[in-house]
PDB file of N, CA, C, O and CB in Angstrom:
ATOM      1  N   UNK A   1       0.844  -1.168   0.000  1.00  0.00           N
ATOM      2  CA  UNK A   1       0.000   0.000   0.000  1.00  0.00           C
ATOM      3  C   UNK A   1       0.898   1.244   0.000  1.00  0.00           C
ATOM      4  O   UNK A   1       1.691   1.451   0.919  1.00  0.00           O
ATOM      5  CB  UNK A   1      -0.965  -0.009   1.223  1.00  0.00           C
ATOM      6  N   UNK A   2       0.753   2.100  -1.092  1.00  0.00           N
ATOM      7  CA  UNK A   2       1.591   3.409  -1.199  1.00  0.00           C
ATOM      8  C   UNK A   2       0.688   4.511  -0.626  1.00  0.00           C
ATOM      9  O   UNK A   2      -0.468   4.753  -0.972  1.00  0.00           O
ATOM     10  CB  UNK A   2       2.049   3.779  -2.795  1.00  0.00           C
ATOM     11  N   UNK A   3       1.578   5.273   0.516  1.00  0.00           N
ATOM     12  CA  UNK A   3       0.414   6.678   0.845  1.00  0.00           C
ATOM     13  C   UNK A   3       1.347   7.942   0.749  1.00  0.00           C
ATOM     14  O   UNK A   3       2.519   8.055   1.106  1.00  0.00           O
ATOM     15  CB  UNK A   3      -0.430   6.679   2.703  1.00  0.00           C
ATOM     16  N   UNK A   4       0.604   8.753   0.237  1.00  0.00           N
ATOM     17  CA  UNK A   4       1.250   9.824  -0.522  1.00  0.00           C
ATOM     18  C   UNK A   4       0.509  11.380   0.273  1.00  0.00           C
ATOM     19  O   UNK A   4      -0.681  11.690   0.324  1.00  0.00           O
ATOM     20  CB  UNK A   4       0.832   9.563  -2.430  1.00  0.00           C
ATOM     21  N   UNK A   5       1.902  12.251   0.902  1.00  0.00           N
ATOM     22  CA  UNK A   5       1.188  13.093   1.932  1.00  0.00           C
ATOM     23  C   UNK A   5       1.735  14.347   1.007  1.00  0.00           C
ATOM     24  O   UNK A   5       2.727  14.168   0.300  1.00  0.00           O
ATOM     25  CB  UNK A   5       1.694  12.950   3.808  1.00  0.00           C
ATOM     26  N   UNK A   6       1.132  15.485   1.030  1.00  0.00           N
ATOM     27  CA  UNK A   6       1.340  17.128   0.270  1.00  0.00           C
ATOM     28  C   UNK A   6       2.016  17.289   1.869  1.00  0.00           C
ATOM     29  O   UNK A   6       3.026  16.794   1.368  1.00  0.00           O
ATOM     30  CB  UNK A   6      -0.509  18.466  -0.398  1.00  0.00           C
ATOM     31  N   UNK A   7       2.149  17.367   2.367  1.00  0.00           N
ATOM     32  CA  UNK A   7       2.252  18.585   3.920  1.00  0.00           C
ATOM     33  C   UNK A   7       3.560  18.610   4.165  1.00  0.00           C
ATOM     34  O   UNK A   7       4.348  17.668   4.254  1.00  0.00           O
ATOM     35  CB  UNK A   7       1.452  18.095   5.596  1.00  0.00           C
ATOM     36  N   UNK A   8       3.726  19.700   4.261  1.00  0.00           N
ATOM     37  CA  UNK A   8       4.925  20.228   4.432  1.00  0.00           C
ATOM     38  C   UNK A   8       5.514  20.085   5.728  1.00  0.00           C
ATOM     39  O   UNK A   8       4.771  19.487   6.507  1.00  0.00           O
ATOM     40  CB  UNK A   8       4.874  21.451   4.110  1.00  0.00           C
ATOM     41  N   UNK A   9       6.741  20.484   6.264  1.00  0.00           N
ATOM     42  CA  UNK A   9       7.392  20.405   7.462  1.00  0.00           C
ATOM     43  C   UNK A   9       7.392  22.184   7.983  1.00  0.00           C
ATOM     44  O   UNK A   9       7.136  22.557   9.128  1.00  0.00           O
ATOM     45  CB  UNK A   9       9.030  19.595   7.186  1.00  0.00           C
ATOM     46  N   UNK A  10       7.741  23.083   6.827  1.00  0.00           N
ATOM     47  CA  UNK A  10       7.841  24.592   7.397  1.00  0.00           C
ATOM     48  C   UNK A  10       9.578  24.561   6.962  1.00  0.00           C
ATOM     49  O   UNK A  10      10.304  23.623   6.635  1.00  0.00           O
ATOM     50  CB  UNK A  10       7.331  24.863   9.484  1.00  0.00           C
ATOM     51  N   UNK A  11       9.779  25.682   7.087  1.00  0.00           N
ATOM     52  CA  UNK A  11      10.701  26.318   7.296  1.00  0.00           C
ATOM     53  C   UNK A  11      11.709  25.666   8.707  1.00  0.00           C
ATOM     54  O   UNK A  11      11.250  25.111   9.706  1.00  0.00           O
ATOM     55  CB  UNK A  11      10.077  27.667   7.375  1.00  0.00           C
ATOM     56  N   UNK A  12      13.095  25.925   8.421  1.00  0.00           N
ATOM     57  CA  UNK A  12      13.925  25.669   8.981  1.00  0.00           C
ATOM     58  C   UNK A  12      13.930  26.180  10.342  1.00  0.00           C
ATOM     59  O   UNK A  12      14.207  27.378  10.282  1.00  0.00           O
ATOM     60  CB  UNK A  12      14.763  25.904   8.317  1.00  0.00           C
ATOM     61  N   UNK A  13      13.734  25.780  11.627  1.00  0.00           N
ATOM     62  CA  UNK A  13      13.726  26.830  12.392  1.00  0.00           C
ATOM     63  C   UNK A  13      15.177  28.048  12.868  1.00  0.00           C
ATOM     64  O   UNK A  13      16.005  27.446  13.551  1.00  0.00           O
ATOM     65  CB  UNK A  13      13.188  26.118  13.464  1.00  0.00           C
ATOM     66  N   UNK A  14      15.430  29.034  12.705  1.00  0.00           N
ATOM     67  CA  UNK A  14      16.514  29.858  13.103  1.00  0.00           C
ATOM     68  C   UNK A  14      17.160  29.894  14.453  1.00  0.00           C
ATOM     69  O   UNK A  14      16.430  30.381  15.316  1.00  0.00           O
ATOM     70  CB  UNK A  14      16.140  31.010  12.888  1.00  0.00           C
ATOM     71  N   UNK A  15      18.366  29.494  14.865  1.00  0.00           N
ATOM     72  CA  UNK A  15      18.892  29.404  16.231  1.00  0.00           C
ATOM     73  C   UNK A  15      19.749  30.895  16.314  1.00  0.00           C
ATOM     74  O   UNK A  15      20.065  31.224  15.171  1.00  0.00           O
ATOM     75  CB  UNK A  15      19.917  27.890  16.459  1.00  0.00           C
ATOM     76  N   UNK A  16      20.055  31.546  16.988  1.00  0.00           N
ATOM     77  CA  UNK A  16      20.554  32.437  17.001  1.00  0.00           C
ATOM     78  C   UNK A  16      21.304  32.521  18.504  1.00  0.00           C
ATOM     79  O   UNK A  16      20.668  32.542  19.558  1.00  0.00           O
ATOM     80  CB  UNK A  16      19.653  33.330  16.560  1.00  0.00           C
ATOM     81  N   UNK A  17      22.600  32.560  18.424  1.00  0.00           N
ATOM     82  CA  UNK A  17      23.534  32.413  19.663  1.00  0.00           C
ATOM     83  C   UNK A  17      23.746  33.677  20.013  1.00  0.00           C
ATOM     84  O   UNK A  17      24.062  34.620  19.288  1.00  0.00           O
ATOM     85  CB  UNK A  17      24.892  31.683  19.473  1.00  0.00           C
ATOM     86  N   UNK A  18      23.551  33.651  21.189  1.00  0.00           N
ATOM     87  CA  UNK A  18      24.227  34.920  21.940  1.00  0.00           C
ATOM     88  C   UNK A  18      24.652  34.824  23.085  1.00  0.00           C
ATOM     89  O   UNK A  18      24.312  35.621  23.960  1.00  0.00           O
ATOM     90  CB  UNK A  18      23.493  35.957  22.100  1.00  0.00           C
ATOM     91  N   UNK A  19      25.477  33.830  23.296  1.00  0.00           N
ATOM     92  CA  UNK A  19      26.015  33.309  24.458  1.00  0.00           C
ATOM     93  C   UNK A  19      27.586  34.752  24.386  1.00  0.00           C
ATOM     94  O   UNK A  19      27.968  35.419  25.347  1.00  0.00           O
ATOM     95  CB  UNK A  19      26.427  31.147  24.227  1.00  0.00           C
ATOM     96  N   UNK A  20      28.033  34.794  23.230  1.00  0.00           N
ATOM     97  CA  UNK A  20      29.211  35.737  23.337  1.00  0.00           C
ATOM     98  C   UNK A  20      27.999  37.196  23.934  1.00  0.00           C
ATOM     99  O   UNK A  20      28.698  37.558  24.880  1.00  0.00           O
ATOM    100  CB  UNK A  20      30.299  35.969  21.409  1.00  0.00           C
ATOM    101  N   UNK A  21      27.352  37.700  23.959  1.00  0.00           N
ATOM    102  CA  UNK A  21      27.161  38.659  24.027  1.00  0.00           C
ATOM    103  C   UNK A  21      27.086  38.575  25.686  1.00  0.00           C
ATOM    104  O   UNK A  21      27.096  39.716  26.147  1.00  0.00           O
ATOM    105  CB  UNK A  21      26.163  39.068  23.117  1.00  0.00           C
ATOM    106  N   UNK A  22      26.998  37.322  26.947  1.00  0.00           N
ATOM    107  CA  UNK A  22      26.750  37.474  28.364  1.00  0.00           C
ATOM    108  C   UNK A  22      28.146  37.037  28.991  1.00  0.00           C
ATOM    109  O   UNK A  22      28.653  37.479  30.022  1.00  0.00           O
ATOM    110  CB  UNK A  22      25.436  36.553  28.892  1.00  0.00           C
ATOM    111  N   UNK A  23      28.687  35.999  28.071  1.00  0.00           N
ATOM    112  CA  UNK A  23      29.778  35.392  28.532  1.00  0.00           C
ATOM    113  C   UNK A  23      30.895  36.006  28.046  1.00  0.00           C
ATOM    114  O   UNK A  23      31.115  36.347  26.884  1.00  0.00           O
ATOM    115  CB  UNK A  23      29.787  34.107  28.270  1.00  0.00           C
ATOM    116  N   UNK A  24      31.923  36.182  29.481  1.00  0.00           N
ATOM    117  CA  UNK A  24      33.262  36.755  29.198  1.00  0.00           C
ATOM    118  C   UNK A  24      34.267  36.224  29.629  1.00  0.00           C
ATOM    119  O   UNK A  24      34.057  35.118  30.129  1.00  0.00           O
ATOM    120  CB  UNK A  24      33.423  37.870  29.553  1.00  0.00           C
ATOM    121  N   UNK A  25      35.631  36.682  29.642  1.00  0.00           N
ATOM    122  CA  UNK A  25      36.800  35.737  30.153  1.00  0.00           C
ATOM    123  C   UNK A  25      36.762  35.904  31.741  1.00  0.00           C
ATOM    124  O   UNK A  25      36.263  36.917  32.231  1.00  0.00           O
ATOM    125  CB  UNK A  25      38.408  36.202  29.491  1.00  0.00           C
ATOM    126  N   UNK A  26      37.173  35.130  32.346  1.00  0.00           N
ATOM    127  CA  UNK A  26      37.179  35.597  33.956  1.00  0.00           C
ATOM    128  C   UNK A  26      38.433  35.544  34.373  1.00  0.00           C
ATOM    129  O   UNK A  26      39.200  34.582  34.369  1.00  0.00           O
ATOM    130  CB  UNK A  26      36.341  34.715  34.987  1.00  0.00           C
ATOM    131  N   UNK A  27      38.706  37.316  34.961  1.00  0.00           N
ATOM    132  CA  UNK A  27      40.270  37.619  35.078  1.00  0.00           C
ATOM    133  C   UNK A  27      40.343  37.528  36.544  1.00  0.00           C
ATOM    134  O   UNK A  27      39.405  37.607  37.337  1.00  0.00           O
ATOM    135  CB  UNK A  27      40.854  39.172  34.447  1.00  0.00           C
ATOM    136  N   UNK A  28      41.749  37.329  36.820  1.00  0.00           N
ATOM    137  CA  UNK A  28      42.155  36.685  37.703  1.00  0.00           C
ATOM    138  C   UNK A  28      43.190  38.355  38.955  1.00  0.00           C
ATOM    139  O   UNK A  28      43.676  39.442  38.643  1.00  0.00           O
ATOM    140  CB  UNK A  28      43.155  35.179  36.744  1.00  0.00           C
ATOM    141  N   UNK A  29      43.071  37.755  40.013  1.00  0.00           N
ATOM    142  CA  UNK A  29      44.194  38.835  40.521  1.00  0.00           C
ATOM    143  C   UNK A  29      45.440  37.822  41.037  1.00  0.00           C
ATOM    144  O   UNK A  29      45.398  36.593  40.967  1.00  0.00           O
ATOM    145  CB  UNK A  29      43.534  39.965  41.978  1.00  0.00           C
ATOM    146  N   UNK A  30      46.545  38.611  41.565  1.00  0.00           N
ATOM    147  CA  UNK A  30      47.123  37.583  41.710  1.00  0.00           C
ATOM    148  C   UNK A  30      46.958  36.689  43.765  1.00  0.00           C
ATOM    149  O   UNK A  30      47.544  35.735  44.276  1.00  0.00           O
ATOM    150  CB  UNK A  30      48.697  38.187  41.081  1.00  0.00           C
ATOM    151  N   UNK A  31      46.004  37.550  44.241  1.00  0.00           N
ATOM    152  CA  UNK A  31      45.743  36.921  45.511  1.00  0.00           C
ATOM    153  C   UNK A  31      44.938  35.463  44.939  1.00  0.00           C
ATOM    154  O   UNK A  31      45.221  34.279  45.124  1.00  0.00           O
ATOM    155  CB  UNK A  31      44.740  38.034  46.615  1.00  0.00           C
ATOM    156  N   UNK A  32      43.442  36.340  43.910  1.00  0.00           N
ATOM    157  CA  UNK A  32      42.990  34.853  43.527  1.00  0.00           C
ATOM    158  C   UNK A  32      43.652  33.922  42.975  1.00  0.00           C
ATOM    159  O   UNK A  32      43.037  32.894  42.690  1.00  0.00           O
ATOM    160  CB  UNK A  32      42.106  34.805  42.790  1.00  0.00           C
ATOM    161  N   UNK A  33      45.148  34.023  42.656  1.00  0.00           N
ATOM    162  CA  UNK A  33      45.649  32.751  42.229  1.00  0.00           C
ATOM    163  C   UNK A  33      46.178  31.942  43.237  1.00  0.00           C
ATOM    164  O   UNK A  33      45.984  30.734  43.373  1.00  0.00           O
ATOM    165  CB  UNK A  33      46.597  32.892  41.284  1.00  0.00           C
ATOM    166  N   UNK A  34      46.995  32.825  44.077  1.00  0.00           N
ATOM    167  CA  UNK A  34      48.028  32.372  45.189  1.00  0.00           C
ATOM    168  C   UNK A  34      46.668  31.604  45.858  1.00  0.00           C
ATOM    169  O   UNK A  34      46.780  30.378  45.858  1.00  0.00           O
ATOM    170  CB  UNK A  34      49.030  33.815  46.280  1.00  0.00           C
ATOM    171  N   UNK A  35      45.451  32.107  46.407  1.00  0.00           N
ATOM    172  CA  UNK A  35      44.117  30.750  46.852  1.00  0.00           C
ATOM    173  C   UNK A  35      43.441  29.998  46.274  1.00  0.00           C
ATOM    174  O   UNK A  35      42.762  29.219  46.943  1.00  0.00           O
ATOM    175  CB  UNK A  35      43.072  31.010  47.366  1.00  0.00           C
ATOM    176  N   UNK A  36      43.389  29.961  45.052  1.00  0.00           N
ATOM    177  CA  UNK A  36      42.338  29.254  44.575  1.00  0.00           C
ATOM    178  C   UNK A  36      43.324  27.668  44.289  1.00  0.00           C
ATOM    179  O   UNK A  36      44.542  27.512  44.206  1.00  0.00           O
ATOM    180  CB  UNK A  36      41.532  30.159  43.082  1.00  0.00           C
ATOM    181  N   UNK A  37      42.310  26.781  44.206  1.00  0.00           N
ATOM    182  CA  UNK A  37      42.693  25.239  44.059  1.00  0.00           C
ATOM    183  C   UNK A  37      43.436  25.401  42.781  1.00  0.00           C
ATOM    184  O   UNK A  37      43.608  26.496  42.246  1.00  0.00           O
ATOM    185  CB  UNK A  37      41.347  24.054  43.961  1.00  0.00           C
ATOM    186  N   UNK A  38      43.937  24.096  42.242  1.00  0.00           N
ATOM    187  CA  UNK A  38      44.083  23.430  41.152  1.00  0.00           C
ATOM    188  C   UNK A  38      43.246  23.614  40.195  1.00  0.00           C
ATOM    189  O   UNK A  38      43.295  24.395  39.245  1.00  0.00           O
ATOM    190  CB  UNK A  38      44.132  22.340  41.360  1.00  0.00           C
ATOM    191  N   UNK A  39      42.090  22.475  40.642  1.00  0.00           N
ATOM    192  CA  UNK A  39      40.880  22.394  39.151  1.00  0.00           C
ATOM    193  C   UNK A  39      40.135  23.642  39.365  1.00  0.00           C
ATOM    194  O   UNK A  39      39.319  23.786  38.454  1.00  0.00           O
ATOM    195  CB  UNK A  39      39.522  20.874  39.104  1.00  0.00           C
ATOM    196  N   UNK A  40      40.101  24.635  40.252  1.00  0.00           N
ATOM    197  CA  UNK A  40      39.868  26.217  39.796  1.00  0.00           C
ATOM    198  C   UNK A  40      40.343  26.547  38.675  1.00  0.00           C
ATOM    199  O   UNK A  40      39.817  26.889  37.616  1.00  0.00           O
ATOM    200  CB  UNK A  40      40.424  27.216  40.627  1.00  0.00           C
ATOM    201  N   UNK A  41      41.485  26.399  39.038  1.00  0.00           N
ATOM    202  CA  UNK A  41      42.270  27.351  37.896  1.00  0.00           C
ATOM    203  C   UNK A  41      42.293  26.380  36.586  1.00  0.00           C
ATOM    204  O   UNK A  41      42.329  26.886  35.465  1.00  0.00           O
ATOM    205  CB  UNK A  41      44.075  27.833  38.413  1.00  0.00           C
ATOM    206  N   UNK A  42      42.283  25.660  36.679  1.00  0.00           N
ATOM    207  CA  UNK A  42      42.360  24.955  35.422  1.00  0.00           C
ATOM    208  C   UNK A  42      41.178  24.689  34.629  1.00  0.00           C
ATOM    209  O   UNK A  42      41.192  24.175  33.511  1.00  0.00           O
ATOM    210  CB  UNK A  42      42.912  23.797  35.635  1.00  0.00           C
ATOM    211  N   UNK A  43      39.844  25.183  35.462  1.00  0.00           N
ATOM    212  CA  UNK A  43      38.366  25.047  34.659  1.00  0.00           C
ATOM    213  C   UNK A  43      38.124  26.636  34.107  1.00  0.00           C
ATOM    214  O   UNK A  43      37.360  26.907  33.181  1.00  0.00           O
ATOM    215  CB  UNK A  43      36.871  24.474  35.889  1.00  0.00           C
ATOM    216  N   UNK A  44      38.970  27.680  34.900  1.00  0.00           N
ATOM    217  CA  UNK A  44      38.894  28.970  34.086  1.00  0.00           C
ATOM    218  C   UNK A  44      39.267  28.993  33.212  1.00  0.00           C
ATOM    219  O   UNK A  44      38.641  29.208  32.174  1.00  0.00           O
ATOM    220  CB  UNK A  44      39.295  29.906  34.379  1.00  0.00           C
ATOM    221  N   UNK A  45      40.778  28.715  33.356  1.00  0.00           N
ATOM    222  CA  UNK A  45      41.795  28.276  31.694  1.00  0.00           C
ATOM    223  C   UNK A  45      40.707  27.471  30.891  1.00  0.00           C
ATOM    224  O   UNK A  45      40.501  28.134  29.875  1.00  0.00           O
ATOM    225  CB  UNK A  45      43.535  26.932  31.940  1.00  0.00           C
ATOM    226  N   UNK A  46      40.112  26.625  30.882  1.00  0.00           N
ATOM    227  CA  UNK A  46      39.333  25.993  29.898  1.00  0.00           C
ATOM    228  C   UNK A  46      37.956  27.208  29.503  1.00  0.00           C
ATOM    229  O   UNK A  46      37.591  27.626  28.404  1.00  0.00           O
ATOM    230  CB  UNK A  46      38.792  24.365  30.611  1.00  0.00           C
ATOM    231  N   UNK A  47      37.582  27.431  30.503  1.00  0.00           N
ATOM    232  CA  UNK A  47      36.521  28.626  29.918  1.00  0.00           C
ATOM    233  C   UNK A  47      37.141  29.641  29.411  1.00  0.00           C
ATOM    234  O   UNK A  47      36.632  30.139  28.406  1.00  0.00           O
ATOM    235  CB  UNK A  47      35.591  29.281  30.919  1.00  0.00           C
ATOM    236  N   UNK A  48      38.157  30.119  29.847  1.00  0.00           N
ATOM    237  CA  UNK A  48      38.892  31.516  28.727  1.00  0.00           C
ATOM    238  C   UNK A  48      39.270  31.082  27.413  1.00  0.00           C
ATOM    239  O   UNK A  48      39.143  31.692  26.351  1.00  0.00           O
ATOM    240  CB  UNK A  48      40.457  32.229  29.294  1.00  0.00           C
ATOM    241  N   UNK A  49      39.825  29.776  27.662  1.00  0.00           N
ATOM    242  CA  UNK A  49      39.819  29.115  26.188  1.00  0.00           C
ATOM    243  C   UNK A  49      39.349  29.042  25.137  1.00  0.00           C
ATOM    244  O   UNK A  49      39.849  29.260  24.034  1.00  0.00           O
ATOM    245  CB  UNK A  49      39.728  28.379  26.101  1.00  0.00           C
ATOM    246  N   UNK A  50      37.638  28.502  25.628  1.00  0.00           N
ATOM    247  CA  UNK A  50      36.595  28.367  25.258  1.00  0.00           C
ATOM    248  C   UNK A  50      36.233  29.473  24.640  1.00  0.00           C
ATOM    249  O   UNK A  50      35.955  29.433  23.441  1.00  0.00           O
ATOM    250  CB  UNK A  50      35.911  27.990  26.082  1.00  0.00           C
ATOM    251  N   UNK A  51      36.166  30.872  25.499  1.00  0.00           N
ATOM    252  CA  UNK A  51      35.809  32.110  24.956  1.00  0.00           C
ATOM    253  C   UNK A  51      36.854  32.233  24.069  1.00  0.00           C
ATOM    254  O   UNK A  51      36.305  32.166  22.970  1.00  0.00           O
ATOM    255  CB  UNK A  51      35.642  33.262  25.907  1.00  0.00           C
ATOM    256  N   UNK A  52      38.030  32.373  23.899  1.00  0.00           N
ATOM    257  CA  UNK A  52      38.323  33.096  23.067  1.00  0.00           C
ATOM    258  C   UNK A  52      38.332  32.463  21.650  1.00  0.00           C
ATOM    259  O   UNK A  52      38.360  33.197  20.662  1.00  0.00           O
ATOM    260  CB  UNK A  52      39.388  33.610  23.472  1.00  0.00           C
ATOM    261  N   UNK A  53      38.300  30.651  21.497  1.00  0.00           N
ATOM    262  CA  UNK A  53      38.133  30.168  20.630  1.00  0.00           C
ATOM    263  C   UNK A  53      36.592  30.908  19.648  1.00  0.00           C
ATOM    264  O   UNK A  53      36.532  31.303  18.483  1.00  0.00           O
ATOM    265  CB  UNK A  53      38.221  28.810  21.174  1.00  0.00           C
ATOM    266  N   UNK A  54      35.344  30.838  20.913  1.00  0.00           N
ATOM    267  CA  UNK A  54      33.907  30.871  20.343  1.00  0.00           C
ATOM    268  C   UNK A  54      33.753  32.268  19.979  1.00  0.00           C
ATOM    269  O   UNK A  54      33.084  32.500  18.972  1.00  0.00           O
ATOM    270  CB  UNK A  54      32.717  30.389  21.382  1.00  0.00           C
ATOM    271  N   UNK A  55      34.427  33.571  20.843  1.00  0.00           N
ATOM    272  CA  UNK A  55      33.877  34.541  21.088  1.00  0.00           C
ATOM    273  C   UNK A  55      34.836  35.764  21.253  1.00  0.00           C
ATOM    274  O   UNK A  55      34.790  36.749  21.991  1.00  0.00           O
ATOM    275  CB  UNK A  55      33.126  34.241  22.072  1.00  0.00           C
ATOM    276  N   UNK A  56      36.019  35.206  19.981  1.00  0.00           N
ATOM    277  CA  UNK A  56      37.333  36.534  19.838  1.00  0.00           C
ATOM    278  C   UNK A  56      36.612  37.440  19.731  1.00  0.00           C
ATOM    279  O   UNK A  56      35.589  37.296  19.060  1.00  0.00           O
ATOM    280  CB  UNK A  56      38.476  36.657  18.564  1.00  0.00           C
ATOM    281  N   UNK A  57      36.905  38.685  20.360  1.00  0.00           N
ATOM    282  CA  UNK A  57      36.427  39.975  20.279  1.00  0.00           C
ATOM    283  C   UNK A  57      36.858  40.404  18.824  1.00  0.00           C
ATOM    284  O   UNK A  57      36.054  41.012  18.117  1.00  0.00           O
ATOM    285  CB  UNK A  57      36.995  40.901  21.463  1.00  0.00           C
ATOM    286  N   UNK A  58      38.267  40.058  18.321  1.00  0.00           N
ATOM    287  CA  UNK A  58      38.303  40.907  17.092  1.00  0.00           C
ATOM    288  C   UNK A  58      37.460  40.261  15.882  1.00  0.00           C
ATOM    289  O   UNK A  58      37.479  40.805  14.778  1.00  0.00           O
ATOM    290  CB  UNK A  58      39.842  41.110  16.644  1.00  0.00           C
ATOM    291  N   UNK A  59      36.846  39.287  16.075  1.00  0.00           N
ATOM    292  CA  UNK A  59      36.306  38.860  14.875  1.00  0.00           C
ATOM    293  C   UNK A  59      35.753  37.440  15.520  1.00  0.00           C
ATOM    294  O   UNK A  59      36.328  36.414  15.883  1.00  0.00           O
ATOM    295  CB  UNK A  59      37.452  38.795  13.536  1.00  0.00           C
ATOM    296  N   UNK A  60      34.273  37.889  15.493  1.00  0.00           N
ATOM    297  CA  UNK A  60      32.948  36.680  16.031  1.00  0.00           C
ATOM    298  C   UNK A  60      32.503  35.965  15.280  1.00  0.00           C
ATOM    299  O   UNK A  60      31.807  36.399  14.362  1.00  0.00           O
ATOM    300  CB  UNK A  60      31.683  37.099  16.503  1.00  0.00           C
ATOM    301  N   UNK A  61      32.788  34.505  15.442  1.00  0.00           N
ATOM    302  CA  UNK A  61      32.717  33.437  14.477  1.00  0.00           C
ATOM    303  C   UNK A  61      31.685  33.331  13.914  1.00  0.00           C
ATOM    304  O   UNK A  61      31.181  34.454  13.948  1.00  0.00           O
ATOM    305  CB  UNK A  61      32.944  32.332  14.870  1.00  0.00           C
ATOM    306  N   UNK A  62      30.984  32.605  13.361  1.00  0.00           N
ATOM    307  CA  UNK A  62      29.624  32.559  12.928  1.00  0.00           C
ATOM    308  C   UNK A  62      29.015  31.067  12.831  1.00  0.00           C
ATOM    309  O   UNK A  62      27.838  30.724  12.941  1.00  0.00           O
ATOM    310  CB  UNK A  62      29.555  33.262  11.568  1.00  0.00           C
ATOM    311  N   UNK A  63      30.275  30.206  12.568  1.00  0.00           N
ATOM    312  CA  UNK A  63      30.498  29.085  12.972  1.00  0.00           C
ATOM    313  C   UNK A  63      29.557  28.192  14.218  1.00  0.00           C
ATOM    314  O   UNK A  63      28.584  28.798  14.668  1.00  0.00           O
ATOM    315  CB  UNK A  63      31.736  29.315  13.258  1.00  0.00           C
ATOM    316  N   UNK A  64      29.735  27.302  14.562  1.00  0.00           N
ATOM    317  CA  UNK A  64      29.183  26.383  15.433  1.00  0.00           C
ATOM    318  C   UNK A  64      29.963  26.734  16.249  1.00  0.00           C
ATOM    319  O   UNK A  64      30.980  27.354  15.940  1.00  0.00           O
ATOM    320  CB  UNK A  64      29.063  25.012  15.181  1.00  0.00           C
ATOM    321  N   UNK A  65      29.560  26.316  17.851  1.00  0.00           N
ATOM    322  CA  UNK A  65      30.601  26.308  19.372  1.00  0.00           C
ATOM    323  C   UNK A  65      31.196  25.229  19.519  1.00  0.00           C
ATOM    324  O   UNK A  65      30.748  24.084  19.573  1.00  0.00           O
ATOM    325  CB  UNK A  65      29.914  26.447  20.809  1.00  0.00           C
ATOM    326  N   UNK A  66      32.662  25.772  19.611  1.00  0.00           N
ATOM    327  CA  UNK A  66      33.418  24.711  19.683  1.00  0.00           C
ATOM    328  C   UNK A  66      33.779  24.187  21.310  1.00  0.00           C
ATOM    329  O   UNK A  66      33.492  25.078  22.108  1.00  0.00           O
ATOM    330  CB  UNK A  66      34.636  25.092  18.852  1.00  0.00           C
ATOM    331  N   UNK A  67      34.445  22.717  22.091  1.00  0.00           N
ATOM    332  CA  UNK A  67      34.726  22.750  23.095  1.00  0.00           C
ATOM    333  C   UNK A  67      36.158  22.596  22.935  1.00  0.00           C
ATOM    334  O   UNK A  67      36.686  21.918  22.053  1.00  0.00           O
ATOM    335  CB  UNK A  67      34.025  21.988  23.805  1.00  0.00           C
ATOM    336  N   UNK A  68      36.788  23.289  23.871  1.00  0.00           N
ATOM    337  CA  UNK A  68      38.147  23.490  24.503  1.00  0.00           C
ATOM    338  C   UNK A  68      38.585  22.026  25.386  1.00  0.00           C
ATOM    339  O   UNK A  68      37.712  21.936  26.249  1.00  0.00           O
ATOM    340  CB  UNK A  68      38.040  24.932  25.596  1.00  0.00           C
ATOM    341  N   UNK A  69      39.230  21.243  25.490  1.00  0.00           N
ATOM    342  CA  UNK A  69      39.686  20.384  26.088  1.00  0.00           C
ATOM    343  C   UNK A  69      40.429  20.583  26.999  1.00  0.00           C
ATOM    344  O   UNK A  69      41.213  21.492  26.724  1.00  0.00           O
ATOM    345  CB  UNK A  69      40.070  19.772  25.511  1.00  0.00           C
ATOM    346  N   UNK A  70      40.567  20.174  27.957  1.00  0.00           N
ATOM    347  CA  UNK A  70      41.314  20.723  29.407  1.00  0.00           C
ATOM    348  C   UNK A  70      43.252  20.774  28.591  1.00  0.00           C
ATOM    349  O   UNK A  70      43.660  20.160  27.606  1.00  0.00           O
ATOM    350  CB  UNK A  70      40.996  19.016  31.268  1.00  0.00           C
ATOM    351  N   UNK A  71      44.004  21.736  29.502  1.00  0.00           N
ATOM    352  CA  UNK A  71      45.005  21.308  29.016  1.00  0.00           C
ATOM    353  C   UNK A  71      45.670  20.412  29.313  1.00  0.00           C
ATOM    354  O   UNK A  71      46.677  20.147  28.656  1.00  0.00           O
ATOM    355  CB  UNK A  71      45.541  21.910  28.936  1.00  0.00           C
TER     356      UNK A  71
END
């Protein structure tokens, strides 16, 4: 039995990122380094990473979000 449908799906729906526009690098002083743990500092380094890979100020990707891998 063949069934044969007209109906459409629509239009693509549009995603629109604006995660660069809330998210920024998180700067450090040097007291917060001398206290903060290990995997502190090493989950910022991955989020500054992150930002600057997704969300260079001189030129905003347009691209997909990429993830940063710990170092």
């Amino acid at each position: 039995m063949l069934i044969v449908s007209c109906a459409t799906t629509g239009p693509a729906p549009v995603v629109v990122d604006t995660a660069c526009d809330w998210v920024k690098p998180i700067y450090l002083t040097d007291h917060d380094i001398a206290v903060m743990d290990k995997q502190t500092k090493r989950d910022i380094l991955v989020h500054n990473k992150a930002w600057k890979v997704n969300c260079n100020p001189k030129k905003v990707k347009t691209s997909t979000l990429k993830f940063v891998d710990k170092p």
